[in-house]
BAZAMI-404016 format. One record per residue (C-alpha): residue number from 1; residue in one letter; chain; x negated, y negated, z. Coordinates in Angstrom, 2 decimals. Each point is the difference from the previous one (the first is absolute). Layout:
N
<NUM, "a", "A", <X, Y, Z>>,
...
//
This chain:
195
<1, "x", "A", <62.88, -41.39, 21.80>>,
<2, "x", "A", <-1.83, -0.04, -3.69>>,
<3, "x", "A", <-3.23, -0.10, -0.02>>,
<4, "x", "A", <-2.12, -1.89, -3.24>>,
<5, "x", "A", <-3.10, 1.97, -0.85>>,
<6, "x", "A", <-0.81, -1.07, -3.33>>,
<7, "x", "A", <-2.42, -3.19, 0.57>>,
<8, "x", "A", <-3.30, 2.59, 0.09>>,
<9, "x", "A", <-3.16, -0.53, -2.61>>,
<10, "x", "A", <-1.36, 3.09, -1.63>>,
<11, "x", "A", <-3.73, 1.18, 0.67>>,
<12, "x", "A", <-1.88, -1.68, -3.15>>,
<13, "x", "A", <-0.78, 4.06, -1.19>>,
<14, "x", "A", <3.71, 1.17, 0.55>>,
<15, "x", "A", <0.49, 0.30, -3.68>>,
<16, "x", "A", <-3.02, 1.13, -1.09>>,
<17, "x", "A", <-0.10, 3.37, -1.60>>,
<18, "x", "A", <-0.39, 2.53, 2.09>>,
<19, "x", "A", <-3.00, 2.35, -0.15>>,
<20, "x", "A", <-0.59, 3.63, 0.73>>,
<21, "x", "A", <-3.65, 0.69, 1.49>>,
<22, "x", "A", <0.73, 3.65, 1.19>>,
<23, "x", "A", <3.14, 2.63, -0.40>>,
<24, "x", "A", <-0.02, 2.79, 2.32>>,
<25, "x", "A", <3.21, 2.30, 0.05>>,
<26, "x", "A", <1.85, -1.87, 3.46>>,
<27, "x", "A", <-2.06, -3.65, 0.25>>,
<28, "x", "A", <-1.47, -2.61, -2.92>>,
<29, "x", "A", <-2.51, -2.78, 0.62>>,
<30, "x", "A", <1.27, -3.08, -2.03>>,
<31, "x", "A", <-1.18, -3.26, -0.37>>,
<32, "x", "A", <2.17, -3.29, -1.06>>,
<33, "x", "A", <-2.69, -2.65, -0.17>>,
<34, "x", "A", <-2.22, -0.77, 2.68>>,
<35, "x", "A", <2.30, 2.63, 2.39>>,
<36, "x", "A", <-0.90, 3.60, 0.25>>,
<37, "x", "A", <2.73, 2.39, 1.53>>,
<38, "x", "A", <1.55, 3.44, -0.06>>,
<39, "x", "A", <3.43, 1.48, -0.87>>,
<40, "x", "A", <1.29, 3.46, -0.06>>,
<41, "x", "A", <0.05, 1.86, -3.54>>,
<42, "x", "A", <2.98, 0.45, -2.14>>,
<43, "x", "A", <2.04, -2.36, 1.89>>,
<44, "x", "A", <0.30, 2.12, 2.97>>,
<45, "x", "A", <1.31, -1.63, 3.68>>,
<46, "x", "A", <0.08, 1.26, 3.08>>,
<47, "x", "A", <2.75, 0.63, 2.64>>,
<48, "x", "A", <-0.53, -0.52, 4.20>>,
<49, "x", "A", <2.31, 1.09, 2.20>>,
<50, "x", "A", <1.08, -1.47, 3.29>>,
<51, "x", "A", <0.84, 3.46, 1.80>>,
<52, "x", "A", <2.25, -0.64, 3.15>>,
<53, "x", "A", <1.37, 2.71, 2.07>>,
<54, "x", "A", <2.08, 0.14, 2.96>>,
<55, "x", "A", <0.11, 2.19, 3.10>>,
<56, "x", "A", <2.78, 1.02, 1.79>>,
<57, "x", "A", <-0.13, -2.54, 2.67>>,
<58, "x", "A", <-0.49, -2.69, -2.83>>,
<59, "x", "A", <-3.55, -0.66, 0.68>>,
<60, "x", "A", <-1.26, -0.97, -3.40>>,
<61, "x", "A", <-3.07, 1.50, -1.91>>,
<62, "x", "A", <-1.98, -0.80, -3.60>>,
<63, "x", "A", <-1.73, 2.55, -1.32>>,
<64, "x", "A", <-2.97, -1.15, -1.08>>,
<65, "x", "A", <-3.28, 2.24, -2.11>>,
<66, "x", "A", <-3.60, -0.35, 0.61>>,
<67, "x", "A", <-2.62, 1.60, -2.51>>,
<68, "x", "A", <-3.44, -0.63, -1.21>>,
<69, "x", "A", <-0.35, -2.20, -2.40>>,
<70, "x", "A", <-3.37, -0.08, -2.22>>,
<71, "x", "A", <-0.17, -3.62, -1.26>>,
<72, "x", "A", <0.12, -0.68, 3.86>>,
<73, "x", "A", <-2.36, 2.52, 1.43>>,
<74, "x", "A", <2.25, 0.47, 2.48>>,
<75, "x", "A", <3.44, 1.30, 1.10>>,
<76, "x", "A", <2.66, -2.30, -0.20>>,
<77, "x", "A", <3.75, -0.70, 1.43>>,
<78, "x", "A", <2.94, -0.43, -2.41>>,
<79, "x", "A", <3.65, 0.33, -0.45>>,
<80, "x", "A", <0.75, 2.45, -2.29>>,
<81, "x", "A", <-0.34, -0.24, -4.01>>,
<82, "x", "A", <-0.96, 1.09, -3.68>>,
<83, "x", "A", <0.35, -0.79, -3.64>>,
<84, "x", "A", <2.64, 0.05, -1.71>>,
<85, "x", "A", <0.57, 2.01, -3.56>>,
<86, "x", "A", <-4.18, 0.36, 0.29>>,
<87, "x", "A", <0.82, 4.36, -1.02>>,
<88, "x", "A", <0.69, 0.54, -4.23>>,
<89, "x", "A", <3.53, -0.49, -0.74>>,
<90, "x", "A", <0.68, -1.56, 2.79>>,
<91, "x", "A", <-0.61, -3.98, -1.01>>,
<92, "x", "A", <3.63, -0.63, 0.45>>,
<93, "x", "A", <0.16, 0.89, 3.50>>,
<94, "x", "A", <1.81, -2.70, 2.64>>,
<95, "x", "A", <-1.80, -1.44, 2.90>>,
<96, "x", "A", <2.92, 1.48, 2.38>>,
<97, "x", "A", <-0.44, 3.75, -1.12>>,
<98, "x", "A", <-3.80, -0.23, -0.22>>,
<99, "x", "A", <0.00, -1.41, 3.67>>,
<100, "x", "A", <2.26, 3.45, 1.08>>,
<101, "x", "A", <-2.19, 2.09, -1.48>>,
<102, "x", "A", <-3.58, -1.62, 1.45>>,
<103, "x", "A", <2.21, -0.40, 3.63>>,
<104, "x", "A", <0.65, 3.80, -0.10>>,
<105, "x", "A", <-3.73, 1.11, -1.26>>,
<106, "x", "A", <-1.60, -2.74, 2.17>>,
<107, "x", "A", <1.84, -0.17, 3.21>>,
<108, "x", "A", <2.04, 3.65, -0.09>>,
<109, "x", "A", <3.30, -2.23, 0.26>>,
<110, "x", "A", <3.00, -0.59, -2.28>>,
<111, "x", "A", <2.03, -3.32, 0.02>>,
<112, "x", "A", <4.24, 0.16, 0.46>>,
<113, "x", "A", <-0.65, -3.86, -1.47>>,
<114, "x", "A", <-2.75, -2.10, -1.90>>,
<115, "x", "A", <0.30, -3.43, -0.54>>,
<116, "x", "A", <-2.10, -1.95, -2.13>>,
<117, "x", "A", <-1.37, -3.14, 1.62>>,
<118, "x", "A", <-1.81, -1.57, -2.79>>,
<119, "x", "A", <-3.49, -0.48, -2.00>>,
<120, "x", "A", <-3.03, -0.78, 1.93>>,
<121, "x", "A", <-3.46, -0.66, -1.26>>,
<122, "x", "A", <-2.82, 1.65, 2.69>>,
<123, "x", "A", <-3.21, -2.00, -1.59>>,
<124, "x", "A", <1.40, -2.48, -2.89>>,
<125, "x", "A", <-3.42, -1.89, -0.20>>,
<126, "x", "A", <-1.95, 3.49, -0.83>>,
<127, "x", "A", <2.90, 2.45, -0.99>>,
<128, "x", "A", <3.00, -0.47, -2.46>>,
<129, "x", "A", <2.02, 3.64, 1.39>>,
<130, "x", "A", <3.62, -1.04, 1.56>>,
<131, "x", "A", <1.24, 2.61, 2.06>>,
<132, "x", "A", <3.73, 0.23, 1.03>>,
<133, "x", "A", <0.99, 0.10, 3.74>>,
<134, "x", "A", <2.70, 1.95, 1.39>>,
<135, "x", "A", <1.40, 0.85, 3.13>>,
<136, "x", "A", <0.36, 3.50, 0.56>>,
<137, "x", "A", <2.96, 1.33, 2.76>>,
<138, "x", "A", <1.89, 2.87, 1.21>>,
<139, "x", "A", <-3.03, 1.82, -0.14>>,
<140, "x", "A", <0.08, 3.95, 0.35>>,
<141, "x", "A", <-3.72, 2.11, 1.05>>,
<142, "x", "A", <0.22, 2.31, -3.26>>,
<143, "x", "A", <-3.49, 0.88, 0.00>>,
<144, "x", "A", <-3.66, -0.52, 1.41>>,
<145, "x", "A", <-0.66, -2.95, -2.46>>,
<146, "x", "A", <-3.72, -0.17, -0.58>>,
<147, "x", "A", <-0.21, -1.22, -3.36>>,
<148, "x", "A", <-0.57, 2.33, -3.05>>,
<149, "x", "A", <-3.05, 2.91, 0.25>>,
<150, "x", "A", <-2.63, -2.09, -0.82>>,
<151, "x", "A", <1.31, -3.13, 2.54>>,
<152, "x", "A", <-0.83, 0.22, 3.98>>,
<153, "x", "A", <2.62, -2.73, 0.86>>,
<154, "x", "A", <0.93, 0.46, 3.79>>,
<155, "x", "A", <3.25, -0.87, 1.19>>,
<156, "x", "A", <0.81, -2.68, 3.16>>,
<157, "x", "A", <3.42, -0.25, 1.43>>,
<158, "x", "A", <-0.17, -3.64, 2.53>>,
<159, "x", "A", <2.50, -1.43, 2.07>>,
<160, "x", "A", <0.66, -3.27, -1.81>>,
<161, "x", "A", <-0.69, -1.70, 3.78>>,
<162, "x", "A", <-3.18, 1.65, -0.31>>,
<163, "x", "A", <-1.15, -0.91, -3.64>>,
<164, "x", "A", <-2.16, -3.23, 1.06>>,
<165, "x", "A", <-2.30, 1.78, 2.47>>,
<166, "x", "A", <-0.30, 3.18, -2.04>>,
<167, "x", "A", <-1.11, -2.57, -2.97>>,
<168, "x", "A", <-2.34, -1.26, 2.27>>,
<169, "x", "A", <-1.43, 3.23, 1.59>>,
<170, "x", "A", <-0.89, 1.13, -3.69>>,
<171, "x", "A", <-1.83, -3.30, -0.93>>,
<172, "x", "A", <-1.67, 0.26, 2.97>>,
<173, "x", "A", <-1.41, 3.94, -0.80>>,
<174, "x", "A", <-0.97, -1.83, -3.32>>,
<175, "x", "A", <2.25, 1.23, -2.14>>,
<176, "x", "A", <1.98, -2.26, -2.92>>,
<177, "x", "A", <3.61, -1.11, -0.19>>,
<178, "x", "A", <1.66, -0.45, -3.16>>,
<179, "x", "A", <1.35, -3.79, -0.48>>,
<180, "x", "A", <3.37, 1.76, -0.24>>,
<181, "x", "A", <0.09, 0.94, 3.87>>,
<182, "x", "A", <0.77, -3.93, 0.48>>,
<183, "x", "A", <3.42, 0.27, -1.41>>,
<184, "x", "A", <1.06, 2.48, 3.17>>,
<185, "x", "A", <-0.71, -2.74, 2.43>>,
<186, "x", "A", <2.79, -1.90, -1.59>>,
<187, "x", "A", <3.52, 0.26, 0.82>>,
<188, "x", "A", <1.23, -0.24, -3.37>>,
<189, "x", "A", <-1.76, 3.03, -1.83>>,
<190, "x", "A", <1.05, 2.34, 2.94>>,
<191, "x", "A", <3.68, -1.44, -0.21>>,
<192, "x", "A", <0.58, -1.87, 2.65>>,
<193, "x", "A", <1.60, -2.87, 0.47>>,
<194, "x", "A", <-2.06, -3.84, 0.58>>,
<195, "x", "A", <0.85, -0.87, 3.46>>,
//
C-alpha cells in the first residue's frame, strides 16, 4: 500500500531566513520568524541505541543508562547515546560507528550487529537535532561502561518483561524518563514480530 503525503501547508515563517541569536560550541538558539528554537552546532546529530541482550535461557534484557542531567535538575532514564563526529576531524563520522563507540563507553558493551532504524525528532516544536536510532545486538560485557571521566552514567540491565514497572518505579522516586524509553514498549523497535 502507497501512501500520499504531499497535500500539507507550510507554517507561514517556514521560509523565512533563519536567524542565529546565540552560538555555543554543541547547541545554537535560532529564530525563523515568530519561532524561537535550538539546533546542535556544526551540523552535528546524535546516535541512540536500542541495546538488547540475551541470557542463556533467552530471557531478554535492554540495557538502558541513567545520569544526571542539569537542564533537568534531576537524574534521568535513557537508552544509550551521543553525538556523532562532535571531536575535530571527526565530522565525517557515521551514525552506526559513533553509536559502537558511545554503546561501549556508555554501557561497557560491544554490539556483534547494529541496525539502523531510522531518524527521529525528540522535541521538533523547540529543537531542530535528528538523532539516528539503532538497534544494538549480540552484545558482549567488554568493560564497566560509565561514560567518559567526567560522565557518572550508571548502567541498568532489565528483563524486557520487567521494563514497564521498572519505568514506573523510577517516575514514581521522581526521577525523569527520556521520551525515547517509549519506543521499548513497542514490539517493533525491540524486533519482534506484530501479533
Amino acid at each position: 500500500m502507497t501512501r500520499e503525503f504531499a497535500n500539507f501547508t507550510k507554517d507561514k515563517d517556514a521560509d523565512l531566513p533563519e536567524e542565529t541569536r546565540w552560538a555555543g560550541r554543541f547547541i545554537t538558539a535560532k529564530q525563523r520568524g515568530r519561532w524561537e528554537y535550538v539546533g546542535r552546532a556544526r551540523g552535528i546529530r546524535a546516535a541512540a541505541i536500542i541495546a538488547l541482550d540475551e541470557d542463556d535461557d533467552g530471557t531478554r534484557h535492554v540495557i538502558l543508562v541513567s545520569q544526571y542531567r542539569v537542564p533537568l535538575s534531576r537524574f534521568c532514564l535513557e537508552i544509550p547515546a551521543g553525538l556523532i563526529g562532535d571531536d575535530d576531524g571527526e565530522e565525517g563520522e557515521d551514525a552506526a560507528t559513533a553509536a559502537a563507540r558511545e554503546l561501549e563507553e556508555e554501557t561497557g558493551y560491544h554490539a556483534d550487529r547494529l541496525e539502523v532504524l531510522g531518524e527521529f525528532y525528540s522535541s521538533p516544536g523547540m529543537v531542530s537535532e535528528c538523532f539516528t536510532l539503532l538497534r544494538a545486538t549480540g552484545l558482549t560485557k567488554v568493560g564497566e561502561g560509565g561514560g567518559l571521566e567526567d560522565e557518572t552514567i550508571t548502567v541498568h540491565r532489565v528483563p524486557l518483561g520487567e521494563l514497564a514497572s521498572f519505568v514506573a518505579d523510577w517516575r514514581a522516586a521522581g526521577h525523569g524518563v527520556d521520551v525515547r524509553i517509549g519506543m521499548l514498549l513497542t514490539p517493533e523497535y525491540l524486533g519482534e514480530e506484530l501479533k
